[in-house]
ROSE-818211 format. One record per atom (N, C-alpha, C): residue in one letter; x, y, z negated. Coordinates in steps of 0.05 Angstrom, whole numbers, padded with zeros to 5 digits, always signed. Atoms other than C-alpha are relative to their C-alpha. Layout:
N
AXYZ
...
END
This chain:
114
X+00020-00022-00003
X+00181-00161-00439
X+00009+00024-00017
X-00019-00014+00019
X+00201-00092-00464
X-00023+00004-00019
X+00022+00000+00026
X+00169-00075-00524
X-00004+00038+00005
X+00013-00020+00000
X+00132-00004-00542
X+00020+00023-00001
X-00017-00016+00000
X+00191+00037-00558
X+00025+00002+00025
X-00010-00012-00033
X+00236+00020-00494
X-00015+00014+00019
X+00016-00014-00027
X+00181+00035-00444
X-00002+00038-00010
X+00001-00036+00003
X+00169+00115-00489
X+00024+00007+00002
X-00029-00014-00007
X+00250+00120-00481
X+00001+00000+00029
X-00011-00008-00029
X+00239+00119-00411
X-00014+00022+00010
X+00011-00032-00002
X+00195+00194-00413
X+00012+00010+00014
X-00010-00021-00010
X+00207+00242-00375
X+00020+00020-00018
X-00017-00015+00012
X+00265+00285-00402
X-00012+00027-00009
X+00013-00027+00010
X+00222+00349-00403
X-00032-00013-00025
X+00018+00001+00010
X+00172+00315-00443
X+00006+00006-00027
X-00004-00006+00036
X+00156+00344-00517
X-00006-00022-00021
X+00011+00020+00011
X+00128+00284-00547
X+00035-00021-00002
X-00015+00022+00001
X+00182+00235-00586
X+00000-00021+00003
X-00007+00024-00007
X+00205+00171-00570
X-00033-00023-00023
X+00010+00013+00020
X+00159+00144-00634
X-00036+00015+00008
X+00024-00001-00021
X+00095+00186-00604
X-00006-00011+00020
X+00011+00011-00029
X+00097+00165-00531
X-00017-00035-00017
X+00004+00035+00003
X+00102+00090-00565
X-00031+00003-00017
X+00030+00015+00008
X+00035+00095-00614
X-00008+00010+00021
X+00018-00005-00023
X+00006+00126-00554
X-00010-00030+00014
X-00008+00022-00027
X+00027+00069-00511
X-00010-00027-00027
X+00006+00018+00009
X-00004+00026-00571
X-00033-00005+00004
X+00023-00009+00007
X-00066+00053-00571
X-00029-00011-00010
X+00024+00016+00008
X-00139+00033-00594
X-00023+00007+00018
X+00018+00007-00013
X-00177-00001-00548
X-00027-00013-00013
X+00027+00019+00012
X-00252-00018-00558
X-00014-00020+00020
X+00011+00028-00028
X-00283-00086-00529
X-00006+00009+00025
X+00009-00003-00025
X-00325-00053-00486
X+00008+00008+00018
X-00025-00008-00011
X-00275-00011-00455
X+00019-00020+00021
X-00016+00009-00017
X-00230-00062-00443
X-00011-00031+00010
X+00024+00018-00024
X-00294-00113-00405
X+00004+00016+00008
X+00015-00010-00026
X-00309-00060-00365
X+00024+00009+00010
X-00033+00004-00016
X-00226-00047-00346
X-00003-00022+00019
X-00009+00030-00014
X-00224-00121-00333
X-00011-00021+00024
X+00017+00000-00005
X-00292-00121-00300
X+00013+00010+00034
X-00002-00018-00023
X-00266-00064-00246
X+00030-00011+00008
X-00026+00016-00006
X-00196-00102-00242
X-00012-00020+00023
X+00008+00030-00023
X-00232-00166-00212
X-00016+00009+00026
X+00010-00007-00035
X-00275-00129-00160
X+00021+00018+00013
X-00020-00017-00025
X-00215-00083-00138
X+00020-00024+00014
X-00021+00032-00018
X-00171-00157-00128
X-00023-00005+00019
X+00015+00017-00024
X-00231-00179-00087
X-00009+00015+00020
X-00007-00015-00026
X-00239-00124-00047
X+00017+00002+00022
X-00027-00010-00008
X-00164-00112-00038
X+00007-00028+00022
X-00011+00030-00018
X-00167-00202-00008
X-00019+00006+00015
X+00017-00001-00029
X-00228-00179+00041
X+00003+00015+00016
X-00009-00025-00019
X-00188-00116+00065
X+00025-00019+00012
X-00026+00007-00005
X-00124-00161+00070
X-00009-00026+00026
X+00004+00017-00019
X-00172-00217+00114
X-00008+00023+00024
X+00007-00015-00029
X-00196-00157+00156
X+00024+00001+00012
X-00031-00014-00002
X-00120-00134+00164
X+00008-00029+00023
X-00016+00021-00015
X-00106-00204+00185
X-00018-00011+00032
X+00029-00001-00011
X-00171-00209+00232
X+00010+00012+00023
X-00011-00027-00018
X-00149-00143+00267
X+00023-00005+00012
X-00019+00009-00012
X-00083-00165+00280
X+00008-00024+00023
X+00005+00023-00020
X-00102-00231+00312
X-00010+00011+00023
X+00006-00008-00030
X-00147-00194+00363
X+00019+00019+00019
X-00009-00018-00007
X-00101-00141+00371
X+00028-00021+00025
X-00017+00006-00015
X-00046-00192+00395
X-00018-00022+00017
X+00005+00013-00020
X-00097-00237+00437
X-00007+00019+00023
X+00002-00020-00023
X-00108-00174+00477
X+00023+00011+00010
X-00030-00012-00010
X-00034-00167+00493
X+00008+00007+00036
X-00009+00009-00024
X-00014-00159+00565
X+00020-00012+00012
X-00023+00013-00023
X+00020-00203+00617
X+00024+00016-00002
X-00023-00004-00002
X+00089-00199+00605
X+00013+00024-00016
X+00003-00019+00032
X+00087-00146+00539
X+00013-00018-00021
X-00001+00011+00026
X+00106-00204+00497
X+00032+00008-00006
X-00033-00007+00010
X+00167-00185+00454
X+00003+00025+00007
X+00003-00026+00005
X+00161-00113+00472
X-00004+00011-00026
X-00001-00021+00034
X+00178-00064+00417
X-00013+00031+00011
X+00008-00017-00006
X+00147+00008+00423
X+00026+00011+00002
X-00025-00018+00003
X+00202+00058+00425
X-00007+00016-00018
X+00003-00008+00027
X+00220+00093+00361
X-00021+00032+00006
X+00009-00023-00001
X+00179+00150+00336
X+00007+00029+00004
X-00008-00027+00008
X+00195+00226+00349
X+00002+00009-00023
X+00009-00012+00024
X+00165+00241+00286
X+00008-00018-00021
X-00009+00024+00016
X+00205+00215+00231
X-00026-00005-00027
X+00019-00004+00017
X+00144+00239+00187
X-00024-00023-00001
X+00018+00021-00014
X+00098+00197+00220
X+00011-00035+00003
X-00007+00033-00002
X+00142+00131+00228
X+00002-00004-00036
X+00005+00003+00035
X+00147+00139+00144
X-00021-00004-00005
X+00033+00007+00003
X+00077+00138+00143
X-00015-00019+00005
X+00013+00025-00010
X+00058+00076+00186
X+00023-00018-00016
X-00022+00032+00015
X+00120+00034+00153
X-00008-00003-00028
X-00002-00001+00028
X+00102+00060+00081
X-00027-00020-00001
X+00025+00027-00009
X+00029+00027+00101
X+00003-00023+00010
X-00001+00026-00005
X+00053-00028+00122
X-00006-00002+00035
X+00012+00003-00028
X+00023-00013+00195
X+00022-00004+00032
X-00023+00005-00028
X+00092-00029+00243
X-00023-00018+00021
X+00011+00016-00026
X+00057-00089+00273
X-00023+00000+00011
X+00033-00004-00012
X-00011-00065+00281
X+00013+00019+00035
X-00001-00015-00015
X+00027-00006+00321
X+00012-00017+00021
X-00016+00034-00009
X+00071-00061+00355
X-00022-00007+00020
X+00020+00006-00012
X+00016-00094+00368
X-00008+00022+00032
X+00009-00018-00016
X-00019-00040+00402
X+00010+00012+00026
X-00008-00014-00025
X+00029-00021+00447
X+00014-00019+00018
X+00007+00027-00018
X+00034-00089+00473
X-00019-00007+00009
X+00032-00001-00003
X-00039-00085+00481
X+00000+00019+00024
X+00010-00019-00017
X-00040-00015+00521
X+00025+00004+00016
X-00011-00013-00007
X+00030-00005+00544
X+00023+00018+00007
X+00002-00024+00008
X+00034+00053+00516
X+00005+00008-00038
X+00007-00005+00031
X+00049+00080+00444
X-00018+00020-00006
X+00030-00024+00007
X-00020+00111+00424
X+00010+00009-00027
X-00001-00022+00013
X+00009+00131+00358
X+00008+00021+00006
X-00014-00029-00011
X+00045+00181+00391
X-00021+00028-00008
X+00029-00021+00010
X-00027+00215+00389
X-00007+00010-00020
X-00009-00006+00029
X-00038+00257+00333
X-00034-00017-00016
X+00036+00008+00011
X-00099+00220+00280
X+00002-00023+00013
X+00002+00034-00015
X-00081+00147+00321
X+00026-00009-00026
END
């Protein structure tokens, strides 16, 4: 594990603060309650984050029992917009879109806001 002084040598180069600042920073003084109510909003953002990840999985099941006859193994064809295919890959969303256009067809991202 690195200790307090590697992690402040890895600053930003424009930063004014020395190697021996960043680190008491990065030591700092925490009070109990503080760090309950961190550890508090830690455990409901994990349990959120596993009832977004069962929707995710939820969504994807219906999405491919609505596939059409003879769609299976269909890929969409790549995006025009390289802006836009960075955006659904960086989310994670290929096989929802996938999905979808084994579903309709059609690639509805194409649409702008789909």
């Amino acid at each position: 594990m690195a200790t307090l002084t590697q992690l402040a040598e890895l600053r930003d180069p424009r930063c004014h603060k020395s190697v021996e600042e960043i680190a008491e920073q990065l030591r700092g003084h925490w009070r109990e309650d503080h760090v309950f109510s961190l550890c508090q909003a830690l455990k409901m953002y994990d349990a959120i984050a596993e009832r977004i990840t069962a929707y995710e999985k939820e969504i994807q099941g219906k999405l491919e029992a609505m596939e059409q006859p003879g769609q299976s193994g269909q890929t969409a064809p790549p995006l025009s917009s390289g802006n836009k295919a960075k955006k659904i890959k960086s989310r994670g969303q290929e096989d929802k879109r996938q999905a979808l256009f084994r579903m309709s067809g059609v690639d509805v991202t194409q649409i702008d806001a789909v």
